[in-house]
N, CA, C and O atoms as a GROMACS GRO file, in nm:
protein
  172
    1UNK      N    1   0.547   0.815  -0.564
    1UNK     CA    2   0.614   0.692  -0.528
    1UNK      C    3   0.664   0.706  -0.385
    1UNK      O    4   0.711   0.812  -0.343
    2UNK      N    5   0.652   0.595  -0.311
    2UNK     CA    6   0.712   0.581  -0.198
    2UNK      C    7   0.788   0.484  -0.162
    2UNK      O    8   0.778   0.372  -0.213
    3UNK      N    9   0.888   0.520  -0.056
    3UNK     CA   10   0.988   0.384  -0.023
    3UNK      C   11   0.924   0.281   0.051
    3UNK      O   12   0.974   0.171   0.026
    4UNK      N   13   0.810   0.276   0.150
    4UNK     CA   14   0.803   0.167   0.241
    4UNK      C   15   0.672   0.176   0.216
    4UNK      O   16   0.610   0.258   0.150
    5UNK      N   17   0.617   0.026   0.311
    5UNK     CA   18   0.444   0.032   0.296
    5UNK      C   19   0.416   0.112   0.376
    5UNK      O   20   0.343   0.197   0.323
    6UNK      N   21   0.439   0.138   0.500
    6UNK     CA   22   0.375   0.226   0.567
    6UNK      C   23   0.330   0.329   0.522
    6UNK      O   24   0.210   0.357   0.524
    7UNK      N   25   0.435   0.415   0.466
    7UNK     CA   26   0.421   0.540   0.383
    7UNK      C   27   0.276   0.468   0.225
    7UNK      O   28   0.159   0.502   0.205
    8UNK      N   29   0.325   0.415   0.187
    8UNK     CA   30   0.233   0.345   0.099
    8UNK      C   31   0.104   0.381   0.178
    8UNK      O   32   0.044   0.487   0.154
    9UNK      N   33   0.064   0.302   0.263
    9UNK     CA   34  -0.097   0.303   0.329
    9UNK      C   35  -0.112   0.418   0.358
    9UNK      O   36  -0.220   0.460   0.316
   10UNK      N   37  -0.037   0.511   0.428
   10UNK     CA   38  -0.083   0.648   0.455
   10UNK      C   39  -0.121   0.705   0.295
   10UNK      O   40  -0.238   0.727   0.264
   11UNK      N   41  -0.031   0.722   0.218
   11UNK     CA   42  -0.063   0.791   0.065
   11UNK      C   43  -0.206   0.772  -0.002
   11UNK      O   44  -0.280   0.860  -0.047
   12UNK      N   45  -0.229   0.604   0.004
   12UNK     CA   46  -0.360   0.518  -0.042
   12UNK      C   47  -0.446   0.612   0.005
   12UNK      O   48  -0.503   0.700  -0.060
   13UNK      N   49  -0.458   0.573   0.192
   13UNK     CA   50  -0.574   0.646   0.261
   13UNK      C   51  -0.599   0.762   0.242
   13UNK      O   52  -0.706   0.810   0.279
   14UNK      N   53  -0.500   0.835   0.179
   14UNK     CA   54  -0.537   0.973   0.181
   14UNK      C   55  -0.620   0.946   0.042
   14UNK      O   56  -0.730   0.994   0.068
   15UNK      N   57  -0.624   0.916  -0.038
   15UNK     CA   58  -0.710   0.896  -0.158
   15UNK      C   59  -0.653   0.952  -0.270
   15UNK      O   60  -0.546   1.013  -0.260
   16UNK      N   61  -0.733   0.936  -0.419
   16UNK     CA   62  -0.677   1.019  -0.542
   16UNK      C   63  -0.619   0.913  -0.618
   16UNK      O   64  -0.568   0.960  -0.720
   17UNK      N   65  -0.610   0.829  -0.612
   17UNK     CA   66  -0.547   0.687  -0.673
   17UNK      C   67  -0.661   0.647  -0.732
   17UNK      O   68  -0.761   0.657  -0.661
   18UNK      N   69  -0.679   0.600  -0.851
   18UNK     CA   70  -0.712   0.508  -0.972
   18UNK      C   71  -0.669   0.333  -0.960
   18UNK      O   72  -0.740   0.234  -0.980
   19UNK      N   73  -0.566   0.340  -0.932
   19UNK     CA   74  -0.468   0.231  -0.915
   19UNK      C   75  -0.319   0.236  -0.874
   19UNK      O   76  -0.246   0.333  -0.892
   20UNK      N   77  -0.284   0.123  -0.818
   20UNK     CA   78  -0.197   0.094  -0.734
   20UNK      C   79  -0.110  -0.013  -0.765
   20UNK      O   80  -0.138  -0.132  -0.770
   21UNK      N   81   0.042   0.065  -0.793
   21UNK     CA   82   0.156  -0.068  -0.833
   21UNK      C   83   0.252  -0.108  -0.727
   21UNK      O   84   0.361  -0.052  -0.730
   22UNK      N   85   0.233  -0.190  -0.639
   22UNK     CA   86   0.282  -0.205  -0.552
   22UNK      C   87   0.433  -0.357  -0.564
   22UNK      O   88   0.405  -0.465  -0.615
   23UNK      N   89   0.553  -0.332  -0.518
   23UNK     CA   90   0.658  -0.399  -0.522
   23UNK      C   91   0.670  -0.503  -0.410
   23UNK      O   92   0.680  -0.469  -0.292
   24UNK      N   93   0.669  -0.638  -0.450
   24UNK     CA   94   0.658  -0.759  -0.342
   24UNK      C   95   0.768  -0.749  -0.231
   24UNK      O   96   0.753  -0.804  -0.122
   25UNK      N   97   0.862  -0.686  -0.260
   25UNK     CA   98   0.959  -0.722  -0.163
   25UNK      C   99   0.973  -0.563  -0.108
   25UNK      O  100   1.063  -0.486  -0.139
   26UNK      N  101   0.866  -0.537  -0.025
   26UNK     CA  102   0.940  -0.361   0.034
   26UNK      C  103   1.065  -0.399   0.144
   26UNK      O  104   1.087  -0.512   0.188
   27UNK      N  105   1.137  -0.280   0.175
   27UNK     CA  106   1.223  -0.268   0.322
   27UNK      C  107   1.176  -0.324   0.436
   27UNK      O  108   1.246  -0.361   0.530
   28UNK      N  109   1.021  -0.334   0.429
   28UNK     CA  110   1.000  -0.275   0.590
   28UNK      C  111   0.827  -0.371   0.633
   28UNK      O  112   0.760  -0.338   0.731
   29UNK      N  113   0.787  -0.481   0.542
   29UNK     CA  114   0.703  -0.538   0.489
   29UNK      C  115   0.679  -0.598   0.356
   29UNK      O  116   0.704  -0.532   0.255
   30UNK      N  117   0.632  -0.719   0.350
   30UNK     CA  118   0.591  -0.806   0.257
   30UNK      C  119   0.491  -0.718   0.152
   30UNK      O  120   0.418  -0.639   0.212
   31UNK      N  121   0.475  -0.721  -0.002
   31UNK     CA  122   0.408  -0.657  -0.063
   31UNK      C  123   0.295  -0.705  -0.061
   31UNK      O  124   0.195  -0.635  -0.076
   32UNK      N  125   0.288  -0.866  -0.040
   32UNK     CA  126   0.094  -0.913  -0.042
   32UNK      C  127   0.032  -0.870   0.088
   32UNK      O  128  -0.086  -0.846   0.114
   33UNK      N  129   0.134  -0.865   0.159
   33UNK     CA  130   0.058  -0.831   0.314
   33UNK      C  131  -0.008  -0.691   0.297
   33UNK      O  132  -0.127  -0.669   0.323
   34UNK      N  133   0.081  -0.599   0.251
   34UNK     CA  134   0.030  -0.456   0.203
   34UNK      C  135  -0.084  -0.500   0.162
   34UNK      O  136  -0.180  -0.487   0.239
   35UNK      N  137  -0.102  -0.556   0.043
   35UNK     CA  138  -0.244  -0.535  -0.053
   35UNK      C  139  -0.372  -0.649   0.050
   35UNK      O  140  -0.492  -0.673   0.041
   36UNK      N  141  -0.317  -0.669   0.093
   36UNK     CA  142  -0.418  -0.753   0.209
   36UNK      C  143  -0.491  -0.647   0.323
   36UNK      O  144  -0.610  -0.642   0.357
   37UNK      N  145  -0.368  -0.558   0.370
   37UNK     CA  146  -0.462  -0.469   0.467
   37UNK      C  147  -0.505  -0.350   0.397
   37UNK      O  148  -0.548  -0.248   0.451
   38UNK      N  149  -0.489  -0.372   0.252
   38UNK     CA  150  -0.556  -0.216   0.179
   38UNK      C  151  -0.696  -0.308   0.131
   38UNK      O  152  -0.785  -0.228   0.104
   39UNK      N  153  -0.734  -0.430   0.115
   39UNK     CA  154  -0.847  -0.480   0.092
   39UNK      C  155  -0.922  -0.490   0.218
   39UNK      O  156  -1.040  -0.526   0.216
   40UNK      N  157  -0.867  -0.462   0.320
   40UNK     CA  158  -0.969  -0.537   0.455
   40UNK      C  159  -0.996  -0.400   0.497
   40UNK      O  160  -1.043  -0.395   0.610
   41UNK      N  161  -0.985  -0.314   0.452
   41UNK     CA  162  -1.050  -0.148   0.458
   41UNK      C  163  -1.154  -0.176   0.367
   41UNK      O  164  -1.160  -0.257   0.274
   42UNK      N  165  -1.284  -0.044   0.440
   42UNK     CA  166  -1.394  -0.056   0.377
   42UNK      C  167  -1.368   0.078   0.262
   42UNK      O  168  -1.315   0.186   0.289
   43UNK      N  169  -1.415   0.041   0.152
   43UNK     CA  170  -1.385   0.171   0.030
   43UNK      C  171  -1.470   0.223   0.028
   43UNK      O  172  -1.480   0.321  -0.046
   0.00000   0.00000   0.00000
C-alpha cells in the first residue's frame, strides 16, 4: 500500500500486480486521473 499516486505509479511500473485498488480522493492527485495515466501506458 501506498500513500500518494505518484508512489502508486512508480510501484505499478515496477510490476507484480494482478490488480489494482486504487482510492478516488489521494493527497496529491485525483484517483481517475491515476487510472487514466496507468491505461495510456503500453502493457
Amino acid at each position: 500500500m501506498v500513500p500518494t499516486a505518484r508512489e502508486a505509479l512508480t510501484a505499478i511500473r515496477g510490476g507484480g500486480y494482478a490488480a489494482v485498488l486504487v482510492d478516488l480522493q489521494l493527497p496529491d492527485a485525483d484517483g481517475v486521473g491515476l487510472i487514466r495515466a496507468l491505461r495510456s501506458q503500453p502493457s
